[in-house]
MDAnalysis code that builds the backbone (N, CA, C; Angstrom):
import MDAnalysis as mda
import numpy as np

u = mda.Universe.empty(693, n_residues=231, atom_resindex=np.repeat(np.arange(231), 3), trajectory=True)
u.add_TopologyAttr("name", ["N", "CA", "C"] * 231)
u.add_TopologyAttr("resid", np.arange(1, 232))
u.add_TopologyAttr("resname", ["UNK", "UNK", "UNK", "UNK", "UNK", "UNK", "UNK", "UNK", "UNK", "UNK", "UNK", "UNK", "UNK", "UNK", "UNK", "UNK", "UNK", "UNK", "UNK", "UNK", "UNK", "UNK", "UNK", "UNK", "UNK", "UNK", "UNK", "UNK", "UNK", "UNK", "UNK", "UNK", "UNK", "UNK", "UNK", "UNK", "UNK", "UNK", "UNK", "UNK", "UNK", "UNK", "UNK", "UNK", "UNK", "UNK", "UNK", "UNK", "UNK", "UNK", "UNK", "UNK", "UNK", "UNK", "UNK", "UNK", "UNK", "UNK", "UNK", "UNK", "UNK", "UNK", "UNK", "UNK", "UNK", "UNK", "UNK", "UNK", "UNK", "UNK", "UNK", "UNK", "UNK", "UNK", "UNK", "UNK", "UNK", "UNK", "UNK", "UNK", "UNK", "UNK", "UNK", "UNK", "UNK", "UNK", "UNK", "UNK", "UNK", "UNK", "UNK", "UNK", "UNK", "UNK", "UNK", "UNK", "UNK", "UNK", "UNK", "UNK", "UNK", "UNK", "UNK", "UNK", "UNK", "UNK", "UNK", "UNK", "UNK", "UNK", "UNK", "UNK", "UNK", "UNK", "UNK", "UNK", "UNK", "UNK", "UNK", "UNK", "UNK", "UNK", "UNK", "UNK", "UNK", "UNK", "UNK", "UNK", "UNK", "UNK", "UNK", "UNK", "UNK", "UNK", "UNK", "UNK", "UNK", "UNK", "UNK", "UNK", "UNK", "UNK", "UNK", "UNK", "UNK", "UNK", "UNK", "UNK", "UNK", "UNK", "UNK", "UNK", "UNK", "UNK", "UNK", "UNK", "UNK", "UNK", "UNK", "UNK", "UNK", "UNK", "UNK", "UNK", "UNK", "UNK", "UNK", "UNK", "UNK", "UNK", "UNK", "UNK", "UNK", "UNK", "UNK", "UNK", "UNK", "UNK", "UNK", "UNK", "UNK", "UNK", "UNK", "UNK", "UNK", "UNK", "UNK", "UNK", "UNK", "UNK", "UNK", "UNK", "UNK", "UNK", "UNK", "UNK", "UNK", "UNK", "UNK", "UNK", "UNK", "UNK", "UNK", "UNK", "UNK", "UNK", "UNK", "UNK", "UNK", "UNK", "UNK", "UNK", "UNK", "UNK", "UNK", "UNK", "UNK", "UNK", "UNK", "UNK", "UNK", "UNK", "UNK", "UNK", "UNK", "UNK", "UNK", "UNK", "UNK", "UNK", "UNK"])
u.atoms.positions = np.array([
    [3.159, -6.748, -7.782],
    [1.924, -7.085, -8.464],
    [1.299, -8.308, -7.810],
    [0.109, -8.046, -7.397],
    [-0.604, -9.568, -6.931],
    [-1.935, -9.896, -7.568],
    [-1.443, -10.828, -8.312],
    [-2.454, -11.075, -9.677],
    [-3.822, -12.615, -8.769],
    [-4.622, -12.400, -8.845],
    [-5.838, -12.995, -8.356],
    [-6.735, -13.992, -9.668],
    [-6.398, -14.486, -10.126],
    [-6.938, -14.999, -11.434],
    [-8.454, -15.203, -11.121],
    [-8.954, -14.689, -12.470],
    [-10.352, -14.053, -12.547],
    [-10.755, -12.938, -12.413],
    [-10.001, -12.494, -11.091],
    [-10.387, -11.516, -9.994],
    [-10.204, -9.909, -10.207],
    [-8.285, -9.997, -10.086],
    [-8.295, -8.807, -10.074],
    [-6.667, -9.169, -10.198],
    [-5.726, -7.533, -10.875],
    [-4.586, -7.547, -11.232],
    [-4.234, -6.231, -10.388],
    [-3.067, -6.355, -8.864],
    [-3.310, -5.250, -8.304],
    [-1.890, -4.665, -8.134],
    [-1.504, -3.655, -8.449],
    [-0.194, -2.910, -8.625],
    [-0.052, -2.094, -7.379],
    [1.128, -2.671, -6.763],
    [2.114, -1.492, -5.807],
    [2.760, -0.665, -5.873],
    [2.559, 0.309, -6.102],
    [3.123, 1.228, -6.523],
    [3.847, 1.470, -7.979],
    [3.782, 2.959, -8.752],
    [4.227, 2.930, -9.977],
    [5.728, 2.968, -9.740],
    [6.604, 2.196, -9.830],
    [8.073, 2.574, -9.448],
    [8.709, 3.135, -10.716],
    [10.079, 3.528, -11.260],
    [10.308, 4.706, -11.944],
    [10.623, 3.956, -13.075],
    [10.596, 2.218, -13.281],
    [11.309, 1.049, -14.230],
    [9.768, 0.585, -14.542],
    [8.112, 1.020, -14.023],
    [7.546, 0.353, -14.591],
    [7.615, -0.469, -16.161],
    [7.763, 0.812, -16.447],
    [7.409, 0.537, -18.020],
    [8.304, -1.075, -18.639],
    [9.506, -1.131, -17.932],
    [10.499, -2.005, -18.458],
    [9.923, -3.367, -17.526],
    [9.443, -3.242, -16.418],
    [9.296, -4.429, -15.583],
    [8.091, -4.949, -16.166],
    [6.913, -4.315, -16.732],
    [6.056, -4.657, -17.032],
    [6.039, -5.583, -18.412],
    [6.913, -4.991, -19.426],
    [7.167, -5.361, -20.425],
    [8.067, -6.816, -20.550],
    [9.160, -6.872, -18.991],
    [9.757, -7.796, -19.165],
    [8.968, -9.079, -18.235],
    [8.217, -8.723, -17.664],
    [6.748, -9.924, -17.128],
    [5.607, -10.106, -17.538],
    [5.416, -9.077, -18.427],
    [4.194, -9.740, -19.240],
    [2.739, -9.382, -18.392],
    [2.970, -7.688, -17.898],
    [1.888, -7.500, -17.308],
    [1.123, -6.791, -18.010],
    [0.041, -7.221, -18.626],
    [-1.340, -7.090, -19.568],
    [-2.225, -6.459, -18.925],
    [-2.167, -6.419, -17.539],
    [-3.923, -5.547, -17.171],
    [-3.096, -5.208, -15.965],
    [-3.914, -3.859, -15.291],
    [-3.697, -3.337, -14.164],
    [-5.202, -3.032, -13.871],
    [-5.304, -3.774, -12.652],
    [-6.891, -3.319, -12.393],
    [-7.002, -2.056, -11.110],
    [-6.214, -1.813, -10.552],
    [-6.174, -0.939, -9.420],
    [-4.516, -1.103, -8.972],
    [-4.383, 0.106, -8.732],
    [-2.855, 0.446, -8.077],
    [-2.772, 1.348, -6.452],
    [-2.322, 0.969, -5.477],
    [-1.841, 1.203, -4.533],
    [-0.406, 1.396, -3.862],
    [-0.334, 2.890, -3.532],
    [0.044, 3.750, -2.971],
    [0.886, 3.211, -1.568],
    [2.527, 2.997, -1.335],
    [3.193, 3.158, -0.357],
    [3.447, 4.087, 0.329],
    [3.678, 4.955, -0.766],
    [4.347, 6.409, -0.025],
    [4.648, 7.198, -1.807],
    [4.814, 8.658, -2.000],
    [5.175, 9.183, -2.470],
    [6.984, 9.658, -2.929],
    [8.019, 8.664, -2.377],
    [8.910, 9.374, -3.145],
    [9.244, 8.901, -4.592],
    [10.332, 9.109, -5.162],
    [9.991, 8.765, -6.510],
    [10.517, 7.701, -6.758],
    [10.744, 6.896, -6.008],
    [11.002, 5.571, -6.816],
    [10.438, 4.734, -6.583],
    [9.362, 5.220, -6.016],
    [8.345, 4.791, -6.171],
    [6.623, 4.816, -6.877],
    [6.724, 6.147, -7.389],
    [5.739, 7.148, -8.068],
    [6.077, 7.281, -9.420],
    [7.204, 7.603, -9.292],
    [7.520, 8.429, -11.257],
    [7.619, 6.986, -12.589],
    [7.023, 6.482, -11.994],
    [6.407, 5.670, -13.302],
    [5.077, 5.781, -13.544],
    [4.270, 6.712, -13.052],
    [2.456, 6.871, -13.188],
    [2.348, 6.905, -14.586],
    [2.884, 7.339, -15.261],
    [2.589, 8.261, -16.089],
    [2.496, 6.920, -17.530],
    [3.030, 5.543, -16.842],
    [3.276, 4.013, -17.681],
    [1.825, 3.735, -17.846],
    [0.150, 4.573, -16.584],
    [-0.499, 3.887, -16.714],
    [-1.286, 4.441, -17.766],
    [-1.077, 5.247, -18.581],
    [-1.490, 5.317, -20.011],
    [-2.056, 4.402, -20.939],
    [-0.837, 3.546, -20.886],
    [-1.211, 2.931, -21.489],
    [-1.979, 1.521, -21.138],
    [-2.325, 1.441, -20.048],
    [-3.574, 0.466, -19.559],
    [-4.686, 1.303, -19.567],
    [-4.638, 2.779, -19.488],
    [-6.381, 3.334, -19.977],
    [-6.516, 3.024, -21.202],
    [-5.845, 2.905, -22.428],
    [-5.924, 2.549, -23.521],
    [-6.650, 0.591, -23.710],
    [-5.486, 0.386, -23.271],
    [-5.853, -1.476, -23.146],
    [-7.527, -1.325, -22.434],
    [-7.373, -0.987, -21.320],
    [-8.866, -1.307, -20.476],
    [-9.702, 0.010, -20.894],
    [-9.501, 0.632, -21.458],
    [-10.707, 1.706, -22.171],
    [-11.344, 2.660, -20.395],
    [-10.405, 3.008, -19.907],
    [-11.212, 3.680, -18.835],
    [-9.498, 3.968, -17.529],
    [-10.475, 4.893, -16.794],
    [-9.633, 5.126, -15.344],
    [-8.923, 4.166, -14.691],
    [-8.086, 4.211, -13.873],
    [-7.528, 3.281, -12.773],
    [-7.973, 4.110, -11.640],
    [-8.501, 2.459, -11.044],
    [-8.092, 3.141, -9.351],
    [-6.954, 3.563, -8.356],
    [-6.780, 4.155, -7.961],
    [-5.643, 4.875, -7.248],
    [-5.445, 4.822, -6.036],
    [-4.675, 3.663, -4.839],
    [-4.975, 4.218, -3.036],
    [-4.121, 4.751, -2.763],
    [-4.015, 5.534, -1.743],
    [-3.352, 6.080, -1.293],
    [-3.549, 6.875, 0.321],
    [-2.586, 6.984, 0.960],
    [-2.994, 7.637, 2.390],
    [-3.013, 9.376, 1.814],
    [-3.536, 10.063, 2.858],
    [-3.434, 11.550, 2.329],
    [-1.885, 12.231, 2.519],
    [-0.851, 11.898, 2.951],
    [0.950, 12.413, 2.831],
    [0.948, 12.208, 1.481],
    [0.664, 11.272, 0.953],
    [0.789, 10.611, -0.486],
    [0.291, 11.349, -1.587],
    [-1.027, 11.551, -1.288],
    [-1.797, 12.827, -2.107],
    [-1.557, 13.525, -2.434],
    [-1.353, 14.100, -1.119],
    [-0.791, 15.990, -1.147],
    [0.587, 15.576, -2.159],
    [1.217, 15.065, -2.265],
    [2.706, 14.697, -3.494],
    [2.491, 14.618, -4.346],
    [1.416, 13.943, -4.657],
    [1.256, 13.557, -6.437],
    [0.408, 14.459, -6.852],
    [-0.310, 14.942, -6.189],
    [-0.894, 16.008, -6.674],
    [-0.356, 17.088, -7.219],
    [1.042, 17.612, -6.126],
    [1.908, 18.460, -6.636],
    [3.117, 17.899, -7.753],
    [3.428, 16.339, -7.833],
    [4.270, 16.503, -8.710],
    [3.782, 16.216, -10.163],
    [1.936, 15.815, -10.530],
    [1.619, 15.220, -11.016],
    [0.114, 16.238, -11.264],
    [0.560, 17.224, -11.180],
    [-0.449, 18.579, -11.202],
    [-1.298, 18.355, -12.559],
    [-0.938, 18.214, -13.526],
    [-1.082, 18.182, -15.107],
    [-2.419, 16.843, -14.874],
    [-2.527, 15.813, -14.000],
    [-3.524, 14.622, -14.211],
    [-4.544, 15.314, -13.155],
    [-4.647, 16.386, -12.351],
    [-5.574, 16.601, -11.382],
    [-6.377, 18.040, -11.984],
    [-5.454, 18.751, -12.843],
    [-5.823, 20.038, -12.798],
    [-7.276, 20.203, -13.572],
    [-7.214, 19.421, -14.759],
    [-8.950, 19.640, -15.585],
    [-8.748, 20.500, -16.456],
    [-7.184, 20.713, -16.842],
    [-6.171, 21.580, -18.258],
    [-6.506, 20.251, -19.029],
    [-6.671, 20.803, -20.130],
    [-6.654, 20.306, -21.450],
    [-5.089, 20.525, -22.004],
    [-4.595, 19.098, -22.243],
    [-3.284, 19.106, -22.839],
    [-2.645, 18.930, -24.483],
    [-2.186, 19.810, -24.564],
    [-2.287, 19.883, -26.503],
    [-1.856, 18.422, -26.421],
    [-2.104, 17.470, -27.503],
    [-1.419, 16.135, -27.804],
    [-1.670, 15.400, -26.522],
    [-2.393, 15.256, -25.777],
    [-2.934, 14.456, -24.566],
    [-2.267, 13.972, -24.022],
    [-2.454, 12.423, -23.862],
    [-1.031, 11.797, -23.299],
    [-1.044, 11.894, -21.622],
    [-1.772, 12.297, -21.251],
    [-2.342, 12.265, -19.838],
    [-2.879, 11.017, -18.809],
    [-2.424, 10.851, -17.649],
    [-2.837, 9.294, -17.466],
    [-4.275, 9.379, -16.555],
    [-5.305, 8.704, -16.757],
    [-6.653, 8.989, -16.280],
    [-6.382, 8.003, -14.791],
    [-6.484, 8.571, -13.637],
    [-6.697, 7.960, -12.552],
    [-7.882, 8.249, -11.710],
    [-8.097, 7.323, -10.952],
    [-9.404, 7.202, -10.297],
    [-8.913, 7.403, -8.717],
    [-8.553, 9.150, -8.192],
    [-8.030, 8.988, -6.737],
    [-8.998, 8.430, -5.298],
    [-8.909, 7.365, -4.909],
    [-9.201, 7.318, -3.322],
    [-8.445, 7.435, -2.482],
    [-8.833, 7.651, -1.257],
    [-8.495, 7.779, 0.187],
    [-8.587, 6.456, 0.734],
    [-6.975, 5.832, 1.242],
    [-7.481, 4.970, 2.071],
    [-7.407, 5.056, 3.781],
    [-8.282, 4.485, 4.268],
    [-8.993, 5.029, 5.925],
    [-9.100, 3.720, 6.639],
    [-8.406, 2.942, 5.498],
    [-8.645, 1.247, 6.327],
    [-8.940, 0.183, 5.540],
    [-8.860, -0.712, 5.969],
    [-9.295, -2.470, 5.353],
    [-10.554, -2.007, 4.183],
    [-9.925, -2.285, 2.905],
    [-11.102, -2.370, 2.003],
    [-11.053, -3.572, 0.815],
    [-11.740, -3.598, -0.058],
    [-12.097, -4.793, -0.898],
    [-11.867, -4.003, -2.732],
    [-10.887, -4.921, -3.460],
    [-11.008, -4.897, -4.918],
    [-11.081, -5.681, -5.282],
    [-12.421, -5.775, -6.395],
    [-12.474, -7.345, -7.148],
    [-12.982, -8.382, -6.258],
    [-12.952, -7.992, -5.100],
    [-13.514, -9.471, -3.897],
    [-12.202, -9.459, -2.880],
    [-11.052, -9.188, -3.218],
    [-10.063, -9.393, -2.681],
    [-9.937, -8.263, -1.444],
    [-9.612, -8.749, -0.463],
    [-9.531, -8.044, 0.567],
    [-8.073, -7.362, 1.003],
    [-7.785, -6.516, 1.017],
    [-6.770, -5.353, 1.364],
    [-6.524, -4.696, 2.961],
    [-5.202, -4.938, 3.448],
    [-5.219, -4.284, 4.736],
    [-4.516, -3.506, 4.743],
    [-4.476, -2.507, 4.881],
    [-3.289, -1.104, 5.098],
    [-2.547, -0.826, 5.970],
    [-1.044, -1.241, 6.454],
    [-0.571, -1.485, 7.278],
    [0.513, -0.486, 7.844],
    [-0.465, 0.745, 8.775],
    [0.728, 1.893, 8.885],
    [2.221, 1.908, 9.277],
    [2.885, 2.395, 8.520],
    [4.521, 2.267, 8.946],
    [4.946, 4.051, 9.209],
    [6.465, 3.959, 9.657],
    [7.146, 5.183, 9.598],
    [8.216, 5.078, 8.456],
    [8.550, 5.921, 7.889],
    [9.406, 5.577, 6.906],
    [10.315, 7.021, 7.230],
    [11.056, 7.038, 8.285],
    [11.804, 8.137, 9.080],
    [10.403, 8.899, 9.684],
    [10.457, 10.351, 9.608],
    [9.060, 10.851, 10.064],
    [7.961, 10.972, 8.862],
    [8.079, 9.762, 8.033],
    [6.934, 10.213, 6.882],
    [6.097, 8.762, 7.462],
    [4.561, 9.456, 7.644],
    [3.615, 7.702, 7.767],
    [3.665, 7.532, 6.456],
    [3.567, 6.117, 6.028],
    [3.665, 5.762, 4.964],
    [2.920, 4.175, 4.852],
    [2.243, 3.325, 4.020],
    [1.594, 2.178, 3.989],
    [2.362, 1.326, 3.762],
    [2.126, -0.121, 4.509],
    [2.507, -1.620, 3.786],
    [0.968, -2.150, 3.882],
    [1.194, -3.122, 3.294],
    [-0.541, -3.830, 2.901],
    [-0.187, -5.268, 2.964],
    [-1.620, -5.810, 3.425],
    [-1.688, -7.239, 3.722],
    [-2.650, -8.569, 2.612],
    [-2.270, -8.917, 2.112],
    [-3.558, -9.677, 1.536],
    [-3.165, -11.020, 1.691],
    [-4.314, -11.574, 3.037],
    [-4.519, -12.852, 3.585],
    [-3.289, -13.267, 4.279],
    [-2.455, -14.168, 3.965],
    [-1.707, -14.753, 4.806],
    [-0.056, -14.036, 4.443],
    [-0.005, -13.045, 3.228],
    [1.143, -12.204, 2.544],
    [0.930, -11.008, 3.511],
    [2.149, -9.951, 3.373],
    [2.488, -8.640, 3.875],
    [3.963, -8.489, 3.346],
    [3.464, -6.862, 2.712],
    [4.636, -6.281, 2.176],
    [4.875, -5.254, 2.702],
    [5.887, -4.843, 3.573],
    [6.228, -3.588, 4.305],
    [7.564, -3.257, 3.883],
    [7.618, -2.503, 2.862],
    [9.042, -1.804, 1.863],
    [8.944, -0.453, 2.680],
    [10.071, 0.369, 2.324],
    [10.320, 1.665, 3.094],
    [10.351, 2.244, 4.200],
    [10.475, 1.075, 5.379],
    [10.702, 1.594, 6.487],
    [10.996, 1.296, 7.749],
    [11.177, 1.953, 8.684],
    [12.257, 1.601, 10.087],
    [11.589, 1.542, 11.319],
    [10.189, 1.648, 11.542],
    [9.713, 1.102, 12.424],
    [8.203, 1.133, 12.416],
    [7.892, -0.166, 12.833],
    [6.365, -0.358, 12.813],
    [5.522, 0.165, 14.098],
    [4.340, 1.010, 14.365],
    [3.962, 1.203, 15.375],
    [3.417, 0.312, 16.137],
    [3.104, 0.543, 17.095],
    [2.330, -0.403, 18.039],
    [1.213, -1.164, 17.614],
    [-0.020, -0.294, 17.109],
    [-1.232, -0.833, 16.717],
    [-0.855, -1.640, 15.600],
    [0.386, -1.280, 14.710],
    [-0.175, -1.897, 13.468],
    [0.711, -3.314, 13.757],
    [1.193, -3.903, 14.818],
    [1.514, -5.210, 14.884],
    [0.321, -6.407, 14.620],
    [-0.830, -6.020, 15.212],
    [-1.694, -6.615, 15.467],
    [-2.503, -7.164, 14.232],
    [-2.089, -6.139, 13.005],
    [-2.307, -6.301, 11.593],
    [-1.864, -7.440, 11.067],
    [-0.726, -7.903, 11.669],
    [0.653, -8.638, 10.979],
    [0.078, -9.722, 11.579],
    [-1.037, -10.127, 12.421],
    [-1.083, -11.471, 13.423],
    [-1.234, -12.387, 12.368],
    [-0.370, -13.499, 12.010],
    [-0.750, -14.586, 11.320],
    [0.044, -14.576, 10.086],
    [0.495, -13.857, 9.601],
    [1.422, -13.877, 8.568],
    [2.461, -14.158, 8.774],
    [2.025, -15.330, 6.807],
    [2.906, -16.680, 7.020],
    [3.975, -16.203, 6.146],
    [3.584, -15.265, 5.209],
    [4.845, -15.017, 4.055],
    [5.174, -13.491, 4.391],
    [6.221, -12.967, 4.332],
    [6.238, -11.727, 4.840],
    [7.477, -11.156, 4.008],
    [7.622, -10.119, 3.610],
    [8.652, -9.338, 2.742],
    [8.642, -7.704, 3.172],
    [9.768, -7.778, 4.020],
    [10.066, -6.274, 4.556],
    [11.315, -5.941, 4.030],
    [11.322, -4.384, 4.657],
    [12.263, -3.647, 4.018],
    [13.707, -4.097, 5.294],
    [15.227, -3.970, 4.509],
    [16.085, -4.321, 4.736],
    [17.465, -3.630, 4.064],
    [17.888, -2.770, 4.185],
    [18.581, -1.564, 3.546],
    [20.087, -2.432, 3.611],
    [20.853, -2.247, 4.551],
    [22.066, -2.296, 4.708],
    [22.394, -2.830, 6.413],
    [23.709, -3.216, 6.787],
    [23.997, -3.929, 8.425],
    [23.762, -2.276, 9.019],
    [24.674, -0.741, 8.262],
    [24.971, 0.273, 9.170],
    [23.275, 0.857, 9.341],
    [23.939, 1.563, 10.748],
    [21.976, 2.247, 10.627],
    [21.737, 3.147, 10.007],
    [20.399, 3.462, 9.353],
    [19.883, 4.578, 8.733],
    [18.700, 5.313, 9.254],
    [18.704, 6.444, 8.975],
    [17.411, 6.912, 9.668],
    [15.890, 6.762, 9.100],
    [15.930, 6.073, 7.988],
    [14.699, 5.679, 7.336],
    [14.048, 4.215, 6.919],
    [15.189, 3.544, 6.904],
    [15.290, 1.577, 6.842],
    [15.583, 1.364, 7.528],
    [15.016, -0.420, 8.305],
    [15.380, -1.423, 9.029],
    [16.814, -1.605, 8.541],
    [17.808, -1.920, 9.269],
    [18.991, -2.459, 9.058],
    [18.696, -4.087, 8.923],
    [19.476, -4.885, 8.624],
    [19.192, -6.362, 8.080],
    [19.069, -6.913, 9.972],
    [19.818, -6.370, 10.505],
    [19.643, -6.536, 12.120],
    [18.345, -6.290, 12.801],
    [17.729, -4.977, 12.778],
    [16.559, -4.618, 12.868],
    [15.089, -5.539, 12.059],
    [15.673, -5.595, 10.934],
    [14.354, -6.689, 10.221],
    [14.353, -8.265, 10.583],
    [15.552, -8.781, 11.058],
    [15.626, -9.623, 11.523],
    [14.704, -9.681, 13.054],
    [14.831, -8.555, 13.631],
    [14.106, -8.620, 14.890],
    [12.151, -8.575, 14.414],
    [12.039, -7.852, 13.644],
    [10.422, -8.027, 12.834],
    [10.213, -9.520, 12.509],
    [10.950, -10.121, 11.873],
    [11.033, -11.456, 11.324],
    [10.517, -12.158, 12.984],
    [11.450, -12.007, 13.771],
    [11.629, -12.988, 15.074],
    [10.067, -13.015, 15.170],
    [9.554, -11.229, 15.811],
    [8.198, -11.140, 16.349],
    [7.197, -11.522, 15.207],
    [7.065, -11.181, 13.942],
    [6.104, -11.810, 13.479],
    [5.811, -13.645, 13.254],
    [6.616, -13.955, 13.276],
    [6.983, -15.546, 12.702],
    [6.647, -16.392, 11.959],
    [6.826, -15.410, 10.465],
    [6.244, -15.665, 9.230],
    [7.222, -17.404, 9.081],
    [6.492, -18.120, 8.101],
    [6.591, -19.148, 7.623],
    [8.279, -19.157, 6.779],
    [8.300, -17.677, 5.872],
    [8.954, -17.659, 5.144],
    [9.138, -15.948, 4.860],
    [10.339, -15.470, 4.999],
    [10.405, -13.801, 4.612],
    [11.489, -13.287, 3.748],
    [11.424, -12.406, 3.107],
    [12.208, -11.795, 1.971],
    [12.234, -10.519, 2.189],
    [13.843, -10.384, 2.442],
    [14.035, -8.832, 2.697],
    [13.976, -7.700, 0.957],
    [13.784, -6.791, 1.426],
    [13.569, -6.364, 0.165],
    [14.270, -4.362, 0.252],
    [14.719, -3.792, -0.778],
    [15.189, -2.502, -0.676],
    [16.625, -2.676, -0.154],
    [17.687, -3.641, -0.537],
    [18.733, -4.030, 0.165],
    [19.619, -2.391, -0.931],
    [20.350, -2.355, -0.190],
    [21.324, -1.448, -0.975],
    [22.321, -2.300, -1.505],
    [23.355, -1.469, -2.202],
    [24.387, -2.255, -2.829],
    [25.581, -2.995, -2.217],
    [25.796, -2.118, -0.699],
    [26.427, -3.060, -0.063],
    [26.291, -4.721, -0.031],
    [25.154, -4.737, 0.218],
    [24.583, -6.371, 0.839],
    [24.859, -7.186, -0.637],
    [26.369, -7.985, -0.692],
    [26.459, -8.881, -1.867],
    [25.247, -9.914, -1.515],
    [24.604, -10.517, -2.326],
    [23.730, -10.994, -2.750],
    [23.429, -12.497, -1.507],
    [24.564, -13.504, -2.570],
    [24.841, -14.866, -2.221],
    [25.666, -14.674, -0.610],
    [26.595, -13.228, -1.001],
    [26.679, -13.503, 0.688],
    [25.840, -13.502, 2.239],
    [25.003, -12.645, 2.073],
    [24.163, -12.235, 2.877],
    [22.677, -13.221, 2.879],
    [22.980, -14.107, 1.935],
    [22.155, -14.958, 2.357],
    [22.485, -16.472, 3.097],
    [23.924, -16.338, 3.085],
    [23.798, -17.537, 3.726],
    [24.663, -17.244, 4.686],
    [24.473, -16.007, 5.639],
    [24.799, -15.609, 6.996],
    [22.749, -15.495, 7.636],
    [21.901, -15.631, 6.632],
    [20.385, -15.406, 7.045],
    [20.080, -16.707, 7.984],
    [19.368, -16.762, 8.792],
    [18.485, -17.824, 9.273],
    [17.592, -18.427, 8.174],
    [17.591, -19.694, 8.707],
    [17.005, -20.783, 7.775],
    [15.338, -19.992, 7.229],
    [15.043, -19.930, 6.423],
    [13.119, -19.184, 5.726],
    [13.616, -17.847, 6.113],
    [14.496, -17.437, 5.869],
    [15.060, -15.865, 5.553],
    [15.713, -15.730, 4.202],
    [15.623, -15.031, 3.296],
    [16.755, -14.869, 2.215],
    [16.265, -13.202, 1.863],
    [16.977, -12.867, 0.941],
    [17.262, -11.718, -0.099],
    [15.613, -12.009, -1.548],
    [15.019, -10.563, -1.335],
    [14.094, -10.970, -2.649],
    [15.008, -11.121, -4.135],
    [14.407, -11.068, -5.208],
    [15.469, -10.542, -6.539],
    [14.481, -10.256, -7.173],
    [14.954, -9.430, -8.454],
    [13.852, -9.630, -9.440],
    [13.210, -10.497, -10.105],
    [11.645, -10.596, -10.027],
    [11.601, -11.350, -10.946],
    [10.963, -12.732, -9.686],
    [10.599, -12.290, -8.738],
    [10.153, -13.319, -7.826],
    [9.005, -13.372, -7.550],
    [8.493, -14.937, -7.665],
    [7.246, -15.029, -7.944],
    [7.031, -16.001, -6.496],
    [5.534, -15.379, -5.705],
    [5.536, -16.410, -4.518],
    [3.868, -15.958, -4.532],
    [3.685, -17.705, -3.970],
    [2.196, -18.372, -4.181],
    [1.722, -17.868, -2.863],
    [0.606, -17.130, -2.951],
    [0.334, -16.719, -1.211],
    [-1.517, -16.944, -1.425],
    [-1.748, -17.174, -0.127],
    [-3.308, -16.987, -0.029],
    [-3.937, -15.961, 0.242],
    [-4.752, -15.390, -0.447],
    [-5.479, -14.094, -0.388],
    [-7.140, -14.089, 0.044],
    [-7.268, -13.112, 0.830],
    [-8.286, -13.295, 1.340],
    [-9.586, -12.829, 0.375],
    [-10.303, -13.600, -0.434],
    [-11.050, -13.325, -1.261],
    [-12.504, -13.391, -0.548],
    [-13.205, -12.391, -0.666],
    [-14.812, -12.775, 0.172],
    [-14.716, -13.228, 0.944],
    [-14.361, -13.487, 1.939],
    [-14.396, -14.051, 3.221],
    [-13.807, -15.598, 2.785],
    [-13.060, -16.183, 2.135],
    [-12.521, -17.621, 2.005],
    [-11.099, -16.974, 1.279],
    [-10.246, -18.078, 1.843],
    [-8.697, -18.390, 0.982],
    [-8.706, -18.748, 0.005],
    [-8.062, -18.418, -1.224],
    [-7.694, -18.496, -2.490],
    [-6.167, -18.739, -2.247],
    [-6.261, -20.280, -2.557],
    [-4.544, -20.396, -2.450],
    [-4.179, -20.105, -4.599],
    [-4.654, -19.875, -5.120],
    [-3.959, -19.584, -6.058],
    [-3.744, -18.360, -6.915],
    [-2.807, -17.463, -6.148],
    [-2.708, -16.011, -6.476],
    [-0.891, -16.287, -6.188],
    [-0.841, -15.692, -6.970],
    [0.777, -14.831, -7.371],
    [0.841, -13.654, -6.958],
    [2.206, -13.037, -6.389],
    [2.771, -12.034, -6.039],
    [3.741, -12.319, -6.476],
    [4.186, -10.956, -7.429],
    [5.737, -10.556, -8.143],
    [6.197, -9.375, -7.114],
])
C-alpha cells in the first residue's frame, strides 16, 4: 500500500490475507489497485474490494498488463460477465490496460517489466521507491527504469535456485547494480530464518516483515513529496 496523504491510497495487488491485513492496519480507503501478475496469492483477495465500493460509493480502478487480464477474467468471470447475481455481493472494478508510465491522484506510476519464470509480469516505481516481488530476472530495457532508486524491495525466495525467484545470491547481484540507498528482500520462503539471514546481509540490506512501514518520495506532478508511506 502506498498511501500519499491528500492524494491518493494505492493497493498492490489483492493478496489472498487482504481482508485480515487490512483490518489489522487500518486501511480505510483504496483509491486504485495495481496488478503484478495474476497468480493467486496474489489476486484471490479481489473479491475484499467490496467492501471499499460500499465505503467509497463507486468502482475501483484496476491496472494491470494484458497476461494478467486474460486470468482474472477467467478466474473472476462472475465481475466481467454483466450476470446479475441473486444476493449480489459482486466487486465493481474499473479494468485498465497498462502500456506505460501513468498518473493517479497526481502521483506518478512506472511499470517495471519483469520475468517471473516465462510469465511477463510488473514491478512499479513511485519516485525514488521500486517494488519488484515475483521474479528472476529483469530485462535489459527495464534497468534503465530502476536509474536512481534509493529504496528498493525485491523479490528473494531462498540461497537454492528456482526457476521463478531471485535466489538471495542473485538479488544481491540487483542490489549491487542498482545501488539503492537501502533494500528489502521480500517473498523469502521458510527456509531463510529470519534474524539469521540478516546478519550474513550487507550493511542497507535486510529481510522485509510484516507490517513495514518506509518513508519514500513519490513523484507527485512533477515535484517530490517526501511524505508518503509504503506498507
Amino acid at each position: 500500500m502506498v498511501e500519499v496523504p491528500g492524494r491518493a491510497h494505492i493497493l498492490v495487488d489483492t493478496s489472498t490475507d487482504l481482508r485480515q491485513q487490512a483490518l489489522r492496519h487500518r486501511i480505510n480507503r483504496v483509491d486504485a489497485v495495481l496488478i503484478t501478475h495474476s497468480h493467486a496469492d496474489h489476486v484471490m483477495g479481489l473479491d475484499e474490494v467490496r467492501r471499499y465500493n460500499w465505503m467509497q460509493g463507486g468502482a475501483i480502478p484496476f491496472y494491470a498488463n494484458d497476461e494478467a487480464w486474460e486470468t482474472l477474467r477467467k478466474s473472476f468471470f462472475y465481475v466481467f460477465d454483466g450476470v446479475e447475481r441473486l444476493g449480489g455481493g459482486v466487486p465493481k472494478i474499473d479494468p485498465r490496460r497498462i502500456e506505460g508510465p501513468f498518473s493517479w491522484g497526481g502521483v506518478r506510476i512506472v511499470p517495471v517489466p519483469l520475468w517471473h519464470g516465462r510469465l511477463p509480469i510488473l514491478g512499479f516505481r513511485f519516485g525514488n521507491f521500486a517494488y519488484l516481488t515475483d521474479c528472476n530476472r529483469i530485462p535489459d530495457d527495464s534497468w534503465a527504469l530502476l536509474d536512481g532508486v534509493e529504496l528498493l524491495v525485491v523479490d528473494a525466495l531462498r540461497d537454492a535456485a528456482h526457476t521463478t525467484h531471485f535466489t538471495v545470491a542473485e538479488a544481491l547481484q540487483v542490489v549491487e547494480r542498482i545501488a539503492p540507498r537501502r533494500a528489502w528482500f521480500t517473498h523469502m520462503g521458510h527456509e531463510l530464518g529470519h534474524a539469521e539471514t540478516n546478519a550474513r546481509l550487507p550493511q542497507g540490506v535486510e529481510l522485509a516483515y510484516d507490517g513495514l512501514v518506509i518513508d519514500i518520495e513519490a513523484d507527485v506532478e512533477g515535484h517530490l513529496d517526501a511524505n508518503v508511506d509504503s506498507r
